[in-house]
C-alpha positions, 0 to 999 in steps of 0.5 A: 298298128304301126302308126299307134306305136309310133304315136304313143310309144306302146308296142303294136302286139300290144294294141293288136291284143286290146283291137281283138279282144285278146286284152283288156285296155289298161289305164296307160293305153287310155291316156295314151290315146286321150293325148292324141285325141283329146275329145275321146278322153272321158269317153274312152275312160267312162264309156258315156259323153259330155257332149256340152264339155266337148267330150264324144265317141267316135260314133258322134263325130262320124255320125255329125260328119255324115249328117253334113250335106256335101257342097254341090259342085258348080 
């Protein structure tokens, strides 16, 4: 949480209370998340991805990165 202050200027309580539920997100924290990172925006807002415009969820991205084969070494 610290570092999420740090980058957008809300309080870690604050993001603490959305993390576990205590607190609905607001508009400003959505915004402020969409600046650091822009792929999640329509998604964070709208809860469903445009994928063709760029727009994911977390799930995607992690689910691409896990679908990669790794390199083999030698």
């Amino acid at each position: 949480m610290p570092w999420l202050e740090g980058k957008t200027g809300i309080i870690k309580k604050r993001w603490a209370s959305v993390k576990s539920g205590h607190a609905e997100m607001r508009a400003k924290e959505i915004q402020a998340l969409s600046v650091i990172w822009p792929e999640y925006a329509y998604w964070l807002a709208t809860g469903e991805e445009l994928p063709e415009a760029g727009q994911i969820s977390p799930m995607t991205k992690k689910a691409h990165e896990l679908s990669k084969t790794a390199p083999r070494a030698g």
